[in-house]
KERO-79946 format. One record per residue (C-alpha): residue in one letter; x, y, z. Coordinates in steps of 0.1 Angstrom, whole numbers, padded with zeros to 4 digits, always signed. Layout:
// KERO-79946
aXYZ/...
This chain:
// KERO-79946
x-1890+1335-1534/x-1908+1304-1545/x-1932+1287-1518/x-1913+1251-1511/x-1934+1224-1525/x-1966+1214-1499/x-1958+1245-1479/x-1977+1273-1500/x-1969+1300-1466/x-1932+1298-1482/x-1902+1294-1456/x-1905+1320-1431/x-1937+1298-1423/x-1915+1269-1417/x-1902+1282-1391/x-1925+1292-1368/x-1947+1261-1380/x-1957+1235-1351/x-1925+1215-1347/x-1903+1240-1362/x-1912+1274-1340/x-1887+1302-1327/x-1891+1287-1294/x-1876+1251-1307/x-1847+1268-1325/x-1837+1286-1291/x-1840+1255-1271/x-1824+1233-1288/x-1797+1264-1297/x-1796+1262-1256/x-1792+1222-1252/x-1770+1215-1274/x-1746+1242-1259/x-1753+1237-1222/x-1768+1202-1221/x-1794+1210-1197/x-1828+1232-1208/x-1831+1263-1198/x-1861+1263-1173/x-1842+1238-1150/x-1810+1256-1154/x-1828+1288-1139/x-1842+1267-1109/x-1803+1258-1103/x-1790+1292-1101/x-1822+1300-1082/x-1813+1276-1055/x-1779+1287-1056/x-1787+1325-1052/x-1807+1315-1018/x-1786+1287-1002/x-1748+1301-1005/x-1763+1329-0989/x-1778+1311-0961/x-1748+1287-0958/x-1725+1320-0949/x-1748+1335-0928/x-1750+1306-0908/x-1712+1301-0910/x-1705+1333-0897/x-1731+1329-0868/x-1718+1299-0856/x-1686+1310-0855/x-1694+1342-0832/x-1714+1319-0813/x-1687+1295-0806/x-1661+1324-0800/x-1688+1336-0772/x-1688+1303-0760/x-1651+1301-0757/x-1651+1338-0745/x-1666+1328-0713/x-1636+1305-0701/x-1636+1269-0689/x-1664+1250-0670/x-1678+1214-0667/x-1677+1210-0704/x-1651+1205-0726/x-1635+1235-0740/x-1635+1226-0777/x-1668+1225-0804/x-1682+1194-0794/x-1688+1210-0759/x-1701+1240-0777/x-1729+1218-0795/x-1738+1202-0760/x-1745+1234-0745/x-1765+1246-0774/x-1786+1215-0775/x-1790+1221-0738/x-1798+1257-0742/x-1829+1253-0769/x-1844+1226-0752/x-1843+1222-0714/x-1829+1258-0700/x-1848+1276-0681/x-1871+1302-0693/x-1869+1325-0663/x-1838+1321-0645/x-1857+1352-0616/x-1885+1317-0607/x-1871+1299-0574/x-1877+1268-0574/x-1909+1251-0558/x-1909+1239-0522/x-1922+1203-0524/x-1941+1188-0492/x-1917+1162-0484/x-1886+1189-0480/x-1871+1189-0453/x-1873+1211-0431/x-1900+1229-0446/x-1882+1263-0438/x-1850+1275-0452/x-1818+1288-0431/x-1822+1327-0442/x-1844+1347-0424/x-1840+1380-0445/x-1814+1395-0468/x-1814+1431-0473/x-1818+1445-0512/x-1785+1444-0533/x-1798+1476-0545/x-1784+1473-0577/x-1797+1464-0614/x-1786+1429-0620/x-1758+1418-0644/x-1757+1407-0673/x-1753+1366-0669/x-1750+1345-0700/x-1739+1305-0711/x-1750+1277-0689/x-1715+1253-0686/x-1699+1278-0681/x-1724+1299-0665/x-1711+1333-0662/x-1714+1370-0652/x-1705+1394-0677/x-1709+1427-0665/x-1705+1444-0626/x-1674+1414-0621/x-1652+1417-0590/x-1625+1435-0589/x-1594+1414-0582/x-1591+1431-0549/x-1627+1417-0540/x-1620+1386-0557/x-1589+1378-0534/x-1608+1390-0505/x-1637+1366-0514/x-1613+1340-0517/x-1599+1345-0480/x-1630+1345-0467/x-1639+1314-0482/x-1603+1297-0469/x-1610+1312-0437/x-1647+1296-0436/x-1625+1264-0442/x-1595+1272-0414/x-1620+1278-0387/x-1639+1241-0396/x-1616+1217-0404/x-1636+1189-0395/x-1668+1202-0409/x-1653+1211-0445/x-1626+1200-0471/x-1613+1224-0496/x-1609+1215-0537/x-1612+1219-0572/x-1652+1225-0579/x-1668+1189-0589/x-1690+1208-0613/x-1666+1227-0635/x-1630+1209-0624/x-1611+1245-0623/x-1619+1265-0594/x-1620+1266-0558/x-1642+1249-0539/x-1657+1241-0504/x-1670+1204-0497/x-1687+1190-0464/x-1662+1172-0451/x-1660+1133-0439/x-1695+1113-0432/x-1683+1112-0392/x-1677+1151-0395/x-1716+1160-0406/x-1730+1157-0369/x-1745+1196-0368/x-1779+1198-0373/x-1796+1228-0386/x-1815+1252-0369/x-1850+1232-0367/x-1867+1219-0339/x-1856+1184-0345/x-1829+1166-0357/x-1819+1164-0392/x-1824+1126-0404/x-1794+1111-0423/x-1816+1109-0455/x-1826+1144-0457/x-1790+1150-0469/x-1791+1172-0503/x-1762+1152-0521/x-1751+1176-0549/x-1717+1169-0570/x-1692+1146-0559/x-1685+1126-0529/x-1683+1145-0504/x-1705+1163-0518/x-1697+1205-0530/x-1709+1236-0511/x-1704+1258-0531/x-1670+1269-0563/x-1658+1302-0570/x-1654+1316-0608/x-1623+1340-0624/x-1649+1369-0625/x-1660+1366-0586/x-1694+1349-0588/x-1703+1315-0575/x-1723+1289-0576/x-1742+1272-0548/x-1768+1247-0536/x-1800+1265-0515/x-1829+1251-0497/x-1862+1266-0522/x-1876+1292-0496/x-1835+1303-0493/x-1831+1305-0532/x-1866+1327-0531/x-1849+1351-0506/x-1819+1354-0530/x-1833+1358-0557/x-1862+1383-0549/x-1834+1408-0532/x-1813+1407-0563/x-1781+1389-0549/x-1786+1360-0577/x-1801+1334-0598/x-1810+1302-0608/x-1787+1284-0632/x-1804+1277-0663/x-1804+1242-0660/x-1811+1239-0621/x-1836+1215-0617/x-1833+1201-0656/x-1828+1167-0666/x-1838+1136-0684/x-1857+1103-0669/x-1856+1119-0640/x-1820+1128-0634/x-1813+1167-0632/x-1779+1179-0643/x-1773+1203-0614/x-1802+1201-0584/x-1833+1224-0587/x-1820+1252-0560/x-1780+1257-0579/x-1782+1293-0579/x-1747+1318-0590/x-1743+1347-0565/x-1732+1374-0578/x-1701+1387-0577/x-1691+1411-0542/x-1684+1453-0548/x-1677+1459-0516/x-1666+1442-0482/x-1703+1444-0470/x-1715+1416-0504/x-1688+1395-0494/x-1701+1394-0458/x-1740+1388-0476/x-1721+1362-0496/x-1703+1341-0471/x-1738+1338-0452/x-1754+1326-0482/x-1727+1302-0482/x-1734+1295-0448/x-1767+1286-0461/x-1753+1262-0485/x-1736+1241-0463/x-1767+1238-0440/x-1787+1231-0468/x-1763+1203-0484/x-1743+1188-0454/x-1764+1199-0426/x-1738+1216-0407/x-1741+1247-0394/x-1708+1270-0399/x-1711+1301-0369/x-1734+1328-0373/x-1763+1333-0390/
Protein backbone atom coordinates (compact mmCIF):
# COMPACT_ATOMS: atom_id res chain seq x y z
CA UNK A 1 0.00 0.00 0.00
CA UNK A 2 0.98 3.41 -0.90
CA UNK A 3 2.23 5.84 2.01
CA UNK A 4 -0.62 8.69 2.11
CA UNK A 5 0.79 11.93 0.99
CA UNK A 6 3.01 13.81 4.05
CA UNK A 7 2.80 10.59 6.08
CA UNK A 8 5.78 8.52 4.49
CA UNK A 9 5.17 5.66 7.81
CA UNK A 10 1.97 4.80 5.63
CA UNK A 11 -1.47 4.35 7.62
CA UNK A 12 -0.97 1.98 10.29
CA UNK A 13 1.28 5.03 11.54
CA UNK A 14 -1.67 7.14 11.55
CA UNK A 15 -3.05 5.48 13.93
CA UNK A 16 -0.97 5.28 16.62
CA UNK A 17 0.37 8.89 15.65
CA UNK A 18 0.09 11.68 18.53
CA UNK A 19 -3.55 12.66 18.22
CA UNK A 20 -4.65 9.63 16.50
CA UNK A 21 -3.24 6.64 19.04
CA UNK A 22 -5.03 3.22 20.15
CA UNK A 23 -5.73 4.81 23.34
CA UNK A 24 -7.89 7.82 21.54
CA UNK A 25 -9.86 5.31 19.33
CA UNK A 26 -10.91 3.30 22.66
CA UNK A 27 -11.82 6.39 24.50
CA UNK A 28 -13.68 7.98 22.41
CA UNK A 29 -15.18 4.22 21.26
CA UNK A 30 -16.10 4.40 25.27
CA UNK A 31 -17.66 8.18 25.31
CA UNK A 32 -19.49 8.16 22.73
CA UNK A 33 -21.25 4.92 23.93
CA UNK A 34 -21.40 5.65 27.65
CA UNK A 35 -21.03 9.46 27.78
CA UNK A 36 -18.83 9.41 30.63
CA UNK A 37 -14.79 8.30 30.35
CA UNK A 38 -13.77 5.41 31.54
CA UNK A 39 -11.45 6.34 34.55
CA UNK A 40 -14.32 8.17 36.28
CA UNK A 41 -16.81 5.52 35.51
CA UNK A 42 -14.48 3.06 37.50
CA UNK A 43 -14.34 5.46 40.56
CA UNK A 44 -18.36 5.17 40.36
CA UNK A 45 -18.62 1.56 40.51
CA UNK A 46 -15.73 1.73 43.03
CA UNK A 47 -17.75 3.82 45.34
CA UNK A 48 -20.62 1.81 44.73
CA UNK A 49 -18.92 -1.61 45.56
CA UNK A 50 -17.88 -0.07 49.12
CA UNK A 51 -21.01 2.01 50.21
CA UNK A 52 -24.13 -0.46 49.32
CA UNK A 53 -22.17 -2.62 51.33
CA UNK A 54 -21.83 -0.48 54.24
CA UNK A 55 -25.37 0.90 53.84
CA UNK A 56 -26.72 -2.87 54.58
CA UNK A 57 -24.51 -3.64 57.14
CA UNK A 58 -25.52 -0.72 58.88
CA UNK A 59 -29.29 -1.37 58.06
CA UNK A 60 -29.22 -4.69 59.35
CA UNK A 61 -27.45 -3.48 62.61
CA UNK A 62 -29.69 -0.97 63.44
CA UNK A 63 -32.44 -3.00 62.99
CA UNK A 64 -31.19 -5.75 65.68
CA UNK A 65 -30.35 -2.94 67.73
CA UNK A 66 -33.71 -1.43 67.72
CA UNK A 67 -35.40 -5.02 68.12
CA UNK A 68 -33.00 -5.35 71.36
CA UNK A 69 -34.23 -2.21 72.36
CA UNK A 70 -37.76 -3.06 72.01
CA UNK A 71 -36.98 -6.61 73.38
CA UNK A 72 -36.40 -5.11 76.78
CA UNK A 73 -40.11 -3.80 77.28
CA UNK A 74 -41.38 -0.41 78.26
CA UNK A 75 -39.66 2.33 80.43
CA UNK A 76 -39.40 6.10 80.79
CA UNK A 77 -38.91 6.49 77.07
CA UNK A 78 -41.13 6.14 74.46
CA UNK A 79 -41.55 2.78 72.95
CA UNK A 80 -41.04 3.62 69.33
CA UNK A 81 -37.46 4.69 67.18
CA UNK A 82 -37.23 8.02 68.21
CA UNK A 83 -36.87 6.71 71.86
CA UNK A 84 -34.53 4.25 70.54
CA UNK A 85 -32.14 7.13 69.05
CA UNK A 86 -32.46 8.98 72.62
CA UNK A 87 -31.08 6.15 74.35
CA UNK A 88 -28.36 5.55 71.98
CA UNK A 89 -27.21 9.12 72.08
CA UNK A 90 -27.38 8.71 75.75
CA UNK A 91 -25.55 5.42 75.75
CA UNK A 92 -22.18 6.70 73.62
CA UNK A 93 -21.88 9.76 75.35
CA UNK A 94 -22.78 10.19 79.12
CA UNK A 95 -23.33 6.34 80.43
CA UNK A 96 -21.42 5.19 82.73
CA UNK A 97 -18.27 3.30 82.08
CA UNK A 98 -18.41 1.12 85.20
CA UNK A 99 -21.71 0.62 86.39
CA UNK A 100 -19.63 -1.74 89.74
CA UNK A 101 -18.08 2.39 90.94
CA UNK A 102 -20.51 3.71 93.78
CA UNK A 103 -20.84 6.95 93.68
CA UNK A 104 -18.69 9.46 95.74
CA UNK A 105 -19.62 10.63 99.20
CA UNK A 106 -19.48 14.49 99.02
CA UNK A 107 -18.62 16.47 102.41
CA UNK A 108 -21.81 18.28 102.57
CA UNK A 109 -24.00 14.76 102.58
CA UNK A 110 -25.90 14.42 104.99
CA UNK A 111 -25.57 12.37 107.36
CA UNK A 112 -22.24 11.41 106.48
CA UNK A 113 -23.09 7.61 107.10
CA UNK A 114 -25.46 5.56 105.23
CA UNK A 115 -28.47 3.40 106.91
CA UNK A 116 -26.77 -0.23 106.12
CA UNK A 117 -24.53 -1.46 108.35
CA UNK A 118 -23.53 -4.79 106.41
CA UNK A 119 -25.17 -7.00 103.81
CA UNK A 120 -23.96 -10.47 103.55
CA UNK A 121 -22.51 -11.73 99.89
CA UNK A 122 -25.29 -12.57 97.22
CA UNK A 123 -22.85 -15.32 96.45
CA UNK A 124 -23.69 -15.46 93.09
CA UNK A 125 -22.07 -14.27 89.59
CA UNK A 126 -23.95 -11.22 88.58
CA UNK A 127 -26.52 -11.01 85.69
CA UNK A 128 -26.36 -9.95 82.81
CA UNK A 129 -28.00 -6.23 82.82
CA UNK A 130 -28.28 -4.31 79.61
CA UNK A 131 -30.24 -0.81 78.07
CA UNK A 132 -30.45 2.18 80.26
CA UNK A 133 -34.51 3.51 79.75
CA UNK A 134 -35.38 0.63 80.16
CA UNK A 135 -32.71 -0.69 82.26
CA UNK A 136 -32.99 -4.26 82.61
CA UNK A 137 -31.81 -7.73 83.85
CA UNK A 138 -31.56 -10.27 81.40
CA UNK A 139 -30.50 -13.29 82.87
CA UNK A 140 -31.10 -15.02 86.69
CA UNK A 141 -34.94 -13.09 86.45
CA UNK A 142 -37.50 -14.01 89.15
CA UNK A 143 -39.55 -16.49 88.87
CA UNK A 144 -43.15 -15.40 88.87
CA UNK A 145 -43.56 -17.00 92.25
CA UNK A 146 -40.74 -14.64 93.63
CA UNK A 147 -42.00 -11.91 91.63
CA UNK A 148 -45.56 -12.02 93.32
CA UNK A 149 -43.94 -12.61 96.59
CA UNK A 150 -41.75 -9.41 96.08
CA UNK A 151 -44.72 -7.66 95.21
CA UNK A 152 -46.58 -8.56 98.60
CA UNK A 153 -43.87 -7.58 100.38
CA UNK A 154 -43.66 -4.38 98.86
CA UNK A 155 -47.74 -3.76 99.45
CA UNK A 156 -47.26 -5.02 102.76
CA UNK A 157 -44.22 -2.39 103.49
CA UNK A 158 -47.10 0.07 102.24
CA UNK A 159 -50.25 -1.55 104.53
CA UNK A 160 -48.23 -1.37 107.71
CA UNK A 161 -47.31 2.67 106.85
CA UNK A 162 -50.05 4.28 105.57
CA UNK A 163 -49.10 7.58 106.57
CA UNK A 164 -45.51 7.27 105.88
CA UNK A 165 -45.96 5.88 102.16
CA UNK A 166 -48.29 6.19 99.07
CA UNK A 167 -48.36 3.41 96.48
CA UNK A 168 -48.25 4.13 92.38
CA UNK A 169 -47.24 3.86 89.00
CA UNK A 170 -43.18 4.39 89.05
CA UNK A 171 -42.49 8.33 88.12
CA UNK A 172 -39.47 7.15 86.28
CA UNK A 173 -40.75 4.60 83.80
CA UNK A 174 -44.85 5.26 84.12
CA UNK A 175 -45.68 1.29 84.09
CA UNK A 176 -44.89 -0.35 87.22
CA UNK A 177 -45.38 -0.41 90.75
CA UNK A 178 -44.12 1.89 92.92
CA UNK A 179 -43.61 3.13 96.57
CA UNK A 180 -43.59 7.00 97.30
CA UNK A 181 -43.02 8.88 100.77
CA UNK A 182 -46.12 9.93 101.47
CA UNK A 183 -47.59 13.55 102.41
CA UNK A 184 -45.08 16.47 103.54
CA UNK A 185 -47.00 16.30 107.25
CA UNK A 186 -46.31 12.40 107.06
CA UNK A 187 -42.24 12.67 106.70
CA UNK A 188 -41.64 13.35 110.59
CA UNK A 189 -39.17 10.09 111.25
CA UNK A 190 -35.78 10.94 111.33
CA UNK A 191 -33.12 8.48 110.48
CA UNK A 192 -30.99 6.80 112.71
CA UNK A 193 -28.32 9.71 113.38
CA UNK A 194 -27.61 11.52 116.30
CA UNK A 195 -29.53 14.52 115.35
CA UNK A 196 -32.35 15.46 113.58
CA UNK A 197 -32.64 15.27 109.93
CA UNK A 198 -33.02 19.07 108.56
CA UNK A 199 -35.99 19.59 106.08
CA UNK A 200 -33.41 20.45 103.36
CA UNK A 201 -31.33 17.33 103.59
CA UNK A 202 -34.37 15.77 101.76
CA UNK A 203 -33.05 13.65 98.57
CA UNK A 204 -36.01 14.71 96.17
CA UNK A 205 -35.82 12.02 93.41
CA UNK A 206 -38.86 11.65 90.70
CA UNK A 207 -42.09 13.14 91.23
CA UNK A 208 -43.83 14.88 93.91
CA UNK A 209 -43.94 13.00 96.45
CA UNK A 210 -41.06 11.92 95.59
CA UNK A 211 -40.42 7.68 94.55
CA UNK A 212 -38.76 5.14 96.79
CA UNK A 213 -38.26 2.82 94.81
CA UNK A 214 -40.55 0.70 91.23
CA UNK A 215 -40.57 -2.79 90.49
CA UNK A 216 -39.89 -4.22 86.77
CA UNK A 217 -41.74 -7.47 84.80
CA UNK A 218 -38.47 -9.52 85.40
CA UNK A 219 -38.23 -8.83 89.36
CA UNK A 220 -35.50 -6.23 89.61
CA UNK A 221 -35.89 -2.68 90.86
CA UNK A 222 -34.76 0.37 90.98
CA UNK A 223 -33.93 2.60 93.94
CA UNK A 224 -32.39 5.75 95.37
CA UNK A 225 -29.30 5.00 98.10
CA UNK A 226 -27.26 7.15 100.32
CA UNK A 227 -23.34 6.66 98.57
CA UNK A 228 -21.74 4.67 101.53
CA UNK A 229 -25.37 2.39 101.12
CA UNK A 230 -24.91 2.00 97.23
CA UNK A 231 -21.00 0.99 98.07
CA UNK A 232 -22.35 -1.84 100.42
CA UNK A 233 -24.71 -2.96 97.55
CA UNK A 234 -22.72 -3.02 95.15
CA UNK A 235 -19.51 -4.54 96.58
CA UNK A 236 -21.69 -7.71 97.93
CA UNK A 237 -23.17 -8.28 94.50
CA UNK A 238 -26.92 -7.51 95.30
CA UNK A 239 -26.72 -4.60 92.46
CA UNK A 240 -25.69 -1.62 90.41
CA UNK A 241 -25.62 1.66 89.40
CA UNK A 242 -27.82 2.71 86.55
CA UNK A 243 -25.79 3.78 83.77
CA UNK A 244 -26.89 7.20 83.80
CA UNK A 245 -27.07 7.66 87.73
CA UNK A 246 -25.41 10.68 88.44
CA UNK A 247 -25.39 11.98 84.51
CA UNK A 248 -26.65 15.03 83.22
CA UNK A 249 -26.32 18.29 81.41
CA UNK A 250 -25.72 21.97 83.00
CA UNK A 251 -25.85 20.47 85.94
CA UNK A 252 -29.19 18.58 85.93
CA UNK A 253 -28.72 14.58 86.24
CA UNK A 254 -31.40 12.41 84.69
CA UNK A 255 -31.74 9.99 87.60
CA UNK A 256 -29.67 11.05 91.01
CA UNK A 257 -26.07 9.79 91.38
CA UNK A 258 -26.95 6.82 94.01
CA UNK A 259 -30.26 5.11 91.41
CA UNK A 260 -28.95 1.70 91.70
CA UNK A 261 -31.35 -1.67 90.15
CA UNK A 262 -31.34 -4.60 92.79
CA UNK A 263 -31.41 -7.51 91.46
CA UNK A 264 -33.93 -9.61 91.10
CA UNK A 265 -34.82 -12.19 94.49
CA UNK A 266 -34.21 -16.39 94.10
CA UNK A 267 -35.32 -17.17 97.17
CA UNK A 268 -37.45 -15.79 100.17
CA UNK A 269 -34.10 -14.90 101.99
CA UNK A 270 -33.19 -11.99 98.68
CA UNK A 271 -36.53 -10.76 99.09
CA UNK A 272 -36.00 -10.18 102.80
CA UNK A 273 -32.17 -8.51 101.75
CA UNK A 274 -34.33 -6.64 99.26
CA UNK A 275 -37.03 -5.12 101.25
CA UNK A 276 -34.24 -3.73 103.70
CA UNK A 277 -32.47 -2.21 101.01
CA UNK A 278 -35.69 -0.67 100.31
CA UNK A 279 -35.88 0.22 103.79
CA UNK A 280 -32.84 2.09 103.03
CA UNK A 281 -34.35 3.94 100.28
CA UNK A 282 -36.92 5.41 101.99
CA UNK A 283 -34.53 6.72 104.79
CA UNK A 284 -32.41 7.91 102.35
CA UNK A 285 -35.16 9.83 100.20
CA UNK A 286 -38.02 10.68 102.67
CA UNK A 287 -36.27 10.34 105.83
CA UNK A 288 -38.52 8.00 107.42
CA UNK A 289 -37.55 5.07 108.93
CA UNK A 290 -39.93 1.97 108.02
CA UNK A 291 -39.35 -0.97 111.19
CA UNK A 292 -36.36 -2.88 111.34
CA UNK A 293 -33.16 -2.53 110.19
Amino acid sequence: MAALPGNPHGPAYALFSKGGGAGDVTGSLSTVRSGFPVLPMLHYLLFAAIIVPTLIFAYRFVLKDYNHFLSLGRGGTPYNFGGYLKVTFLSLVFALRDPYIPPELMPFEYPATGYLNHLPHRGCPRPKVAGIAPHRQLTQKGSQEMHTALTNALKNLYDQNPTILRMGVACFEKHNLALFVGLPSARSSAPASTSPRPPTALNVTCGSPPEIVHLHSESSMHLTLHPSDAAVVIANGWGERHPLAGQGLFGRGWVPKGFVMIYAPRNEADISISMSIVRAGAWWVGGVTLGEK
